[in-house]
C-alpha positions as CSV (number, residue, x, y, z in Angstrom):
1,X,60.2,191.4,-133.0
2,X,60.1,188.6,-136.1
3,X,59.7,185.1,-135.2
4,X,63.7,184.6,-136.7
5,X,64.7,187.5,-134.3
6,X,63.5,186.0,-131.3
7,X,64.6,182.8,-132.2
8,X,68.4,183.3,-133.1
9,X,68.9,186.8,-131.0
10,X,67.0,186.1,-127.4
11,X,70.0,185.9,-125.6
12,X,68.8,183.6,-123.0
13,X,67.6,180.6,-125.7
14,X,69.9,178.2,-126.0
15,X,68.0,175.3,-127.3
16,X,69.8,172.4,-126.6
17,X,69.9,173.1,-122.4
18,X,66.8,174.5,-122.8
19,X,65.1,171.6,-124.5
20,X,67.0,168.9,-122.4
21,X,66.8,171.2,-118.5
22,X,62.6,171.1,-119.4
23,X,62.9,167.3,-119.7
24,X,65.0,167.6,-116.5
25,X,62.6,166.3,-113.1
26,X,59.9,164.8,-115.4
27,X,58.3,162.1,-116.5
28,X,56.9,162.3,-120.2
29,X,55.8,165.7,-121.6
30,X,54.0,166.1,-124.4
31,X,55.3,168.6,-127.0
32,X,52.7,171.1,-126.3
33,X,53.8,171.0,-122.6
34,X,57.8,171.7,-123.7
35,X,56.7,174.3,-126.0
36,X,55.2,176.3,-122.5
37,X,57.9,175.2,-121.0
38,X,60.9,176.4,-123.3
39,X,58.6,179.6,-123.7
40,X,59.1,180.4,-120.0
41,X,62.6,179.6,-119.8
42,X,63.5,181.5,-122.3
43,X,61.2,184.4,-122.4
44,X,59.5,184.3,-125.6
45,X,56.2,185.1,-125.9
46,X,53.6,182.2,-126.8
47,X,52.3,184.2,-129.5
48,X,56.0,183.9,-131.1
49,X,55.9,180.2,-130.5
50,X,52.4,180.1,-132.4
51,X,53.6,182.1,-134.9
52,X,53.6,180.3,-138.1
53,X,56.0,181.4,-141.5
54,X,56.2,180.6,-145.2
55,X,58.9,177.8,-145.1
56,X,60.4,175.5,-147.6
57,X,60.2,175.4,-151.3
58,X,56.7,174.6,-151.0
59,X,55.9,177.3,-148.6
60,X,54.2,175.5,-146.1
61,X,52.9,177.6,-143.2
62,X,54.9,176.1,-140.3
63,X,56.0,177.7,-136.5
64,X,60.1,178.2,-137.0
65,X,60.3,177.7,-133.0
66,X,58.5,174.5,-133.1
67,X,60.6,173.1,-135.9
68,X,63.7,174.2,-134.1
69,X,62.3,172.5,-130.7
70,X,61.8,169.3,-133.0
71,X,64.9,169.6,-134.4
72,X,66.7,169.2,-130.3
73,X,64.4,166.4,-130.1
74,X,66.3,164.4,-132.5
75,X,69.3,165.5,-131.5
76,X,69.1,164.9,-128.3
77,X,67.5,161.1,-129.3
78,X,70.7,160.1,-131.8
79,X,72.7,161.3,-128.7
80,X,70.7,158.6,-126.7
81,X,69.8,161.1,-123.7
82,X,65.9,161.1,-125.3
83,X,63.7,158.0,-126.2
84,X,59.6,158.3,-127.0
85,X,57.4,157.1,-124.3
86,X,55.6,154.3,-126.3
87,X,53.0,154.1,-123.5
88,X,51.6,157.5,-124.1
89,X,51.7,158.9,-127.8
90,X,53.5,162.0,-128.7
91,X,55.2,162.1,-125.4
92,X,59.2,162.1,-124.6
93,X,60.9,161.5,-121.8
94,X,65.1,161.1,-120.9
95,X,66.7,158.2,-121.2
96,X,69.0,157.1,-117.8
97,X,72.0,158.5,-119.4
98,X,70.1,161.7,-120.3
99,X,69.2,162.0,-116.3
100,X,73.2,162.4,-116.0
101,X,74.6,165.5,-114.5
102,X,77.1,165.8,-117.4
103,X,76.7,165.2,-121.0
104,X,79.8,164.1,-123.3
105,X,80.4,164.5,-127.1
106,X,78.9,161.2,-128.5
107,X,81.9,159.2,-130.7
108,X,83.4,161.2,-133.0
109,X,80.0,163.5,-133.3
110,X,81.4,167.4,-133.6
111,X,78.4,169.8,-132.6
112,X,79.0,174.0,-133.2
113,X,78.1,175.1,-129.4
114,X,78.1,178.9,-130.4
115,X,80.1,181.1,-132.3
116,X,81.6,184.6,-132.4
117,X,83.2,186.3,-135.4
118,X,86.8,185.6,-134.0
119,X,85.8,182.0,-132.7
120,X,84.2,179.0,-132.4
121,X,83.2,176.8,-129.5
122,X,82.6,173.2,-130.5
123,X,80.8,170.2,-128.1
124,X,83.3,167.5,-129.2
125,X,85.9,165.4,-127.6
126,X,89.5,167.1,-128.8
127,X,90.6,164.2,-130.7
128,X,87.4,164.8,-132.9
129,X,88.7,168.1,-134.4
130,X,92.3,168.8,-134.6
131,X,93.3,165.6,-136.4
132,X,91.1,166.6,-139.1
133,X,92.0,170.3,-139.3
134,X,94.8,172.2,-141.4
135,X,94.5,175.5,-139.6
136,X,98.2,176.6,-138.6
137,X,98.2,177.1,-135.0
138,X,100.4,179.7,-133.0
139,X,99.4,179.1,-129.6
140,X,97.4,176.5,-127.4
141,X,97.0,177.5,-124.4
142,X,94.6,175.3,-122.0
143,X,94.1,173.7,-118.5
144,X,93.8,169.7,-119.1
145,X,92.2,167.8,-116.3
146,X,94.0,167.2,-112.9
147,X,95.1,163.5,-112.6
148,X,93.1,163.6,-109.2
149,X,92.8,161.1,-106.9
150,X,89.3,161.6,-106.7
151,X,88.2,163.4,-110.3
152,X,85.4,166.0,-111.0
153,X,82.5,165.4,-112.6
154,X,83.8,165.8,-116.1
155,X,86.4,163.3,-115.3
156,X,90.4,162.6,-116.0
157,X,93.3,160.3,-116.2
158,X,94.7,159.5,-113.2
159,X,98.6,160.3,-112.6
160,X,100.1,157.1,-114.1
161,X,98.2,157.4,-117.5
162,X,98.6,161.4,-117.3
163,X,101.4,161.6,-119.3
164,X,100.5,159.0,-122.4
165,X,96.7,160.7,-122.3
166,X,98.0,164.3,-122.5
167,X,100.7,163.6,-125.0
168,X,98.4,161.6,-127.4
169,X,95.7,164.8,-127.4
170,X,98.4,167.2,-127.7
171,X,100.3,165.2,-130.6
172,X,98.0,166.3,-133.4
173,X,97.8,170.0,-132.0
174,X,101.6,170.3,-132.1
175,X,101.3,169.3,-135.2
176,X,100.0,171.9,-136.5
177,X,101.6,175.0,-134.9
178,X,103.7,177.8,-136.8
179,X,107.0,177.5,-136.8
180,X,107.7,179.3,-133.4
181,X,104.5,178.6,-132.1
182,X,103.6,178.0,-128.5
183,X,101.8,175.4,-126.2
184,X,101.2,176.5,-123.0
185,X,99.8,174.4,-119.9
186,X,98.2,174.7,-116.5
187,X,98.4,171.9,-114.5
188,X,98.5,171.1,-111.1
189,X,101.7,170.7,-108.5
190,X,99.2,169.7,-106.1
191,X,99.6,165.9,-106.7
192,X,100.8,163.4,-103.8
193,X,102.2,160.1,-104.5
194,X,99.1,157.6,-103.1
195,X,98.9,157.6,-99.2
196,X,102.5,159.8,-98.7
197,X,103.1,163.3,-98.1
198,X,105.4,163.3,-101.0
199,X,104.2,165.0,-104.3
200,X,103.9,163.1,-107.6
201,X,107.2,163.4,-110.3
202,X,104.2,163.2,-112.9
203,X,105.1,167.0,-114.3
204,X,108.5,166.0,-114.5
205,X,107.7,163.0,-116.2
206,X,105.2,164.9,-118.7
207,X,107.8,167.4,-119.8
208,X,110.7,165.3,-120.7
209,X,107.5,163.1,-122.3
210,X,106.9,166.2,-124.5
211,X,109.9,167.1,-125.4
212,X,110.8,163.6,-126.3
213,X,108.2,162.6,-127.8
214,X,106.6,165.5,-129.8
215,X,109.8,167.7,-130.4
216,X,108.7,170.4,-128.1
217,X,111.4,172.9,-126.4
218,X,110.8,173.7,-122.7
219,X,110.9,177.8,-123.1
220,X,109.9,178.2,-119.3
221,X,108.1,177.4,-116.4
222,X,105.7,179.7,-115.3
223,X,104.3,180.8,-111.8
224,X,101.0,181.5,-111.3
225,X,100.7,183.4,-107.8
226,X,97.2,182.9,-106.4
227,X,97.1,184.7,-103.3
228,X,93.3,183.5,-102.7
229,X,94.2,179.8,-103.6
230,X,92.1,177.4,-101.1
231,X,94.3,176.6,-98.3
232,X,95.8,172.6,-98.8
233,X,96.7,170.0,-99.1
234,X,93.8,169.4,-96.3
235,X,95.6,165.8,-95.6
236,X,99.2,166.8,-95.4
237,X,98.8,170.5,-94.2
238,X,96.0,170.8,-91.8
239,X,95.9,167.3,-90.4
240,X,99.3,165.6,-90.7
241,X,101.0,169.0,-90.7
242,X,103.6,167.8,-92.7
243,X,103.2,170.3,-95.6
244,X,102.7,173.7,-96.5
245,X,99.3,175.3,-97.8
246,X,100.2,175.7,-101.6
247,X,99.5,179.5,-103.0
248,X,100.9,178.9,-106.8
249,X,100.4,176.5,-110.1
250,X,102.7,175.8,-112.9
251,X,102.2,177.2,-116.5
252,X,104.9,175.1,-118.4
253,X,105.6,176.9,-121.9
254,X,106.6,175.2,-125.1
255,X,107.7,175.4,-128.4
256,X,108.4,173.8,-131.5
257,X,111.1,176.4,-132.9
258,X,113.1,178.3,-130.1
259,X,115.2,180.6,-132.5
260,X,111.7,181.4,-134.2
261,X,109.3,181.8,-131.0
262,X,106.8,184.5,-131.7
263,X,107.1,185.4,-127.8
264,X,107.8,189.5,-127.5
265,X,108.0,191.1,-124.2
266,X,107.5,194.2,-125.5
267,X,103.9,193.2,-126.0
268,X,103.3,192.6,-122.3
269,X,105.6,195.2,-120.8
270,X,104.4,196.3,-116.9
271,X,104.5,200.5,-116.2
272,X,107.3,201.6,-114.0
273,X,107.7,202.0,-109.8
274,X,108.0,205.2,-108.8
275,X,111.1,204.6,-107.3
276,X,112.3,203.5,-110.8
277,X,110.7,206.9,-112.5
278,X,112.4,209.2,-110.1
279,X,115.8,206.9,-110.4
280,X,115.6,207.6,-114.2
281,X,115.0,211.5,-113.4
282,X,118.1,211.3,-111.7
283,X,120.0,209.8,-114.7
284,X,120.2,206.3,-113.1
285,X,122.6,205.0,-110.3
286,X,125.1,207.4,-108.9
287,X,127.6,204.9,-106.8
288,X,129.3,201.7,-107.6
289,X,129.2,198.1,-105.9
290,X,129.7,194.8,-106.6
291,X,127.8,191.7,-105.4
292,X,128.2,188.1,-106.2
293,X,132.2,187.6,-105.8
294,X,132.1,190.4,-109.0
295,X,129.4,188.2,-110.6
296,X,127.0,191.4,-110.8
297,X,128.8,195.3,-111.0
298,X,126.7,198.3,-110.8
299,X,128.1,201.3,-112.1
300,X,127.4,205.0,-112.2
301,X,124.3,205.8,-114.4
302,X,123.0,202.2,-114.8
303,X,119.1,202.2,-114.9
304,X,118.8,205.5,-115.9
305,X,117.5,205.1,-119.4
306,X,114.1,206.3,-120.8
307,X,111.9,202.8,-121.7
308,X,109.3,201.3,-122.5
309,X,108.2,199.9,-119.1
310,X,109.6,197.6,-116.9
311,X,109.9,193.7,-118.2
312,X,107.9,191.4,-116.3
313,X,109.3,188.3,-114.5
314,X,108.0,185.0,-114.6
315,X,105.9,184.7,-111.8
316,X,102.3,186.1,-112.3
317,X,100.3,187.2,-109.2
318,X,95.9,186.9,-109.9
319,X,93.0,185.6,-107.5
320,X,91.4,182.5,-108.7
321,X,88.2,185.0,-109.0
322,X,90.3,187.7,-111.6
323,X,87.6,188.2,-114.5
324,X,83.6,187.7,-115.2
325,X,84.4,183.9,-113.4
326,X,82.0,185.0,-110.5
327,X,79.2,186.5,-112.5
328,X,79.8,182.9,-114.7
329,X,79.2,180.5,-111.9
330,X,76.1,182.3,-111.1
331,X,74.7,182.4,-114.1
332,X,75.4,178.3,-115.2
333,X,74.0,177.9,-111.7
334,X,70.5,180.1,-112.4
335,X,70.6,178.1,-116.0
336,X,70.4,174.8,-113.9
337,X,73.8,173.7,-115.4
338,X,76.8,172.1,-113.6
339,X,80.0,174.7,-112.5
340,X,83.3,173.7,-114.5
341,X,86.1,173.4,-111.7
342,X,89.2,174.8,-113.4
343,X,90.1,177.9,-112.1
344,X,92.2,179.4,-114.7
345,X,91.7,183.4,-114.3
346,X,90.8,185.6,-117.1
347,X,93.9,188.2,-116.8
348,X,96.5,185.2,-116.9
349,X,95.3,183.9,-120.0
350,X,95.3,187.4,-121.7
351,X,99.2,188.1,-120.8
352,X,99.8,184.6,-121.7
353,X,97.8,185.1,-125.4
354,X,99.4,189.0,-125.7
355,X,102.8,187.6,-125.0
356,X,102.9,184.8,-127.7
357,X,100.9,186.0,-130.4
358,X,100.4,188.8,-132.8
359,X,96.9,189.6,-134.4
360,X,95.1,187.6,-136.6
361,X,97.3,184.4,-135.4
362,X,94.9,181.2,-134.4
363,X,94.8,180.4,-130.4
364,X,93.3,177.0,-129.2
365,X,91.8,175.4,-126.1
366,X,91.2,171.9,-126.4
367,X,90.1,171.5,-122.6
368,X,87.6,174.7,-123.4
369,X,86.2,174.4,-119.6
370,X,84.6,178.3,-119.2
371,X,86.2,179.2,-122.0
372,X,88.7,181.6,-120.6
373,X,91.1,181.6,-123.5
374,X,88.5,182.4,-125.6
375,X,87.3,184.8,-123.3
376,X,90.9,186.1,-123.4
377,X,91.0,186.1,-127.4
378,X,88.2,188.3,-127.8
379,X,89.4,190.8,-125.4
380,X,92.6,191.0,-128.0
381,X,90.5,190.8,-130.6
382,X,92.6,187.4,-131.8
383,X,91.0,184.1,-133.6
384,X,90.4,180.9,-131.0
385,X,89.1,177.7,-131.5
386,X,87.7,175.5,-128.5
387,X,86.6,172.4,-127.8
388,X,84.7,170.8,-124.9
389,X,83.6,167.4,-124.0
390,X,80.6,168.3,-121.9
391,X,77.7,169.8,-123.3
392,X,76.3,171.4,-119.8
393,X,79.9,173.1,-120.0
394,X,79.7,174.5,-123.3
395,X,76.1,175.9,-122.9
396,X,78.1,177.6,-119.4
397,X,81.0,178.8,-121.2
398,X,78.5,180.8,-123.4
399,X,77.5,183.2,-120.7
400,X,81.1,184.7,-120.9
401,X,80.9,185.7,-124.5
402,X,77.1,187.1,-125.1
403,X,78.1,190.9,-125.5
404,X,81.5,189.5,-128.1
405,X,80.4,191.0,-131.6
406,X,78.8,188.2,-133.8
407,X,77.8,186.2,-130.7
408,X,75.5,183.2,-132.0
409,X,74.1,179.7,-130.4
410,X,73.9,177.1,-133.1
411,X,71.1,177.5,-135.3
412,X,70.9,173.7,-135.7
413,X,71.7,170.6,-133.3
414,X,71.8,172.5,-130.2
């Protein structure tokens, strides 16, 4: 194996976590002492670290893994998480806000995290990219933050400033969908007003807020079924009793051009019961009854046509666990990175991307997370675009798409 190969295909060298977890529990290190130590993390032979090739226009002999290791050094130094130690030369050490759990996007700074040949996952804050983008988006679909009253890690606005935040990094995204495009949101209905059993109007609030203020069309509200969701609210449920445990989250669906949506059922169609096969053998209903003061007649021979499959209703039944999340969390957790918290499962992002677009249209995730649209893309074999704030979640994310075709880390700044 080449120097380049081992650099660019070793699936477990992602430079930038690599580079910054070996700075991780230490004092200085000298940059013979992180060259050992990315070498062990990431498998790589020292003789491939030695190894020394023609570079440049002057050909000078130089080792492509050191200069790549040098290059995260200064990366990781404009992003103020590395300083020198000026008491010891050639030694580096992390700066306080490098010694964080979680790293965010400096300013407007947009890093490539990896790539695939359908997408891209960027390290940058959401209002970094799409403003500056003319890409015609058909669908974003994405889990924002949770205006908890005690946030994650990554952080969040809390439920008063929810609906201003989410509508200010959704305004230039809308702005670029198709005609007929969709946006598409998980949030949570798991928020109490503060101190009261009584749950937050703050998704009520967000949709007129959308529809008002960005010209979106509320197509639906969808159920997501989660029949392994954590029992709660612990407060109101267990202890006060004065609540139910909660087994479902809202996906509200929206468009810019209702007449125009790109939505097909057809795409997404479920296989029929076997009650329904053998009704259809029968050539349909044989009796006739009304139900609903006459609202609703059946009549000899109804559901007896030959179709497609059966058209599936609005409420969407997967465990929080549906999909590679497991294998995921394990592997972010062997990589010494932090766990993302959302919970958005693999199988009800694919319906979600089969059901509103057609191949070759442009799906994005501006709250990338794991990356489960993404994940949910490539599946299809559709185009996505995501963005995450947190570095430590980006290098996680990339665990789920290692085996995608054209899978790449950055070959500079991470």
């Amino acid at each position: 194996m080449t120097t380049r190969h081992a650099v660019q295909d070793h699936p477990q060298l992602d430079l930038f976590g690599a580079v910054l977890k070996a700075y991780a529990g230490t004092g200085s290190m000298s940059n013979a002492d992180l060259y050992e130590k990315v070498s062990a993390e990431a498998g790589i032979p020292m003789s491939e670290v030695e190894r020394k090739a023609s570079i440049g226009k002057t050909g000078a002999m130089h080792s492509p893994v050191k200069r790549r290791l040098r290059w995260q050094q200064q990366t990781l130094k404009a992003l103020g998480l590395l300083e020198r130690d000026e008491s010891a030369r050639g030694t580096w050490r992390l700066t306080p806000k490098g010694r964080e759990k979680l790293t965010p996007a400096a300013g407007r700074v947009v890093l490539l995290g990896f790539s695939t040949d359908l997408g891209l996952a960027l390290w940058a804050a959401s209002s970094s990219v799409f403003p500056a983008i003319d890409e015609p988006i058909t669908l974003c679909l994405t889990s924002p933050p949770y205006p908890l009253a005690k946030q994650r890690a990554y952080g969040g606005p809390s439920a008063a400033e929810y609906v201003d935040w989410l509508t200010v990094q959704l305004e230039p995204i809308v702005k670029l969908l198709v005609p007929g495009g969709s946006v598409c949101l998980n949030v949570s209905n798991d928020i109490f007003e503060p101190g009261l059993p009584s749950r937050s109007l703050y998704r009520e609030r967000l949709v007129i807020a959308l529809c008002d203020r960005l010209g979106l069309h509320k197509m639906d509200e969808l159920i997501w079924h989660a029949p392994n969701k954590v029992p709660g609210p612990i407060q109101w449920a267990s202890r006060s009793r004065q609540q139910l445990n909660t087994a479902w989250e809202p996906v509200y669906w929206f468009t810019n051009e209702p007449r125009m949506c790109k939505s097909d059922n057809r795409r997404v169609l479920k296989e029929h019961t076997e009650k329904h096969l053998k009704l259809i053998e029968r050539g349909g209903e044989g009796r006739t009854a009304e139900y609903g003061d006459g609202a609703y007649r059946l009549k000899p021979g109804a559901y007896g046509s030959q179709t497609a499959g059966r058209i599936p209703r609005n409420v969407i039944t997967c465990s929080t666990n549906s999909g590679n999340k497991r294998q995921m969390r394990s592997a972010a957790i062997a990589q010494g990175l932090p766990t993302h918290g959302a919970l958005m499962p693999l199988p009800l992002a694919r319906f979600l991307v089969e059901f509103l677009t057609e191949p070759g249209d442009l799906t994005v995730d501006p709250f990338f997370g794991w990356g489960t649209t993404g994940q949910a893309c490539e599946e299809l074999g559709c185009r996505w675009l995501g963005t995450e704030l947190m570095g430590e979640h980006v290098l996680g994310a990339a665990n789920g798409f290692r085996s995608a075709k054209g899978f790449a880390m950055a070959a500079k700044g991470w």
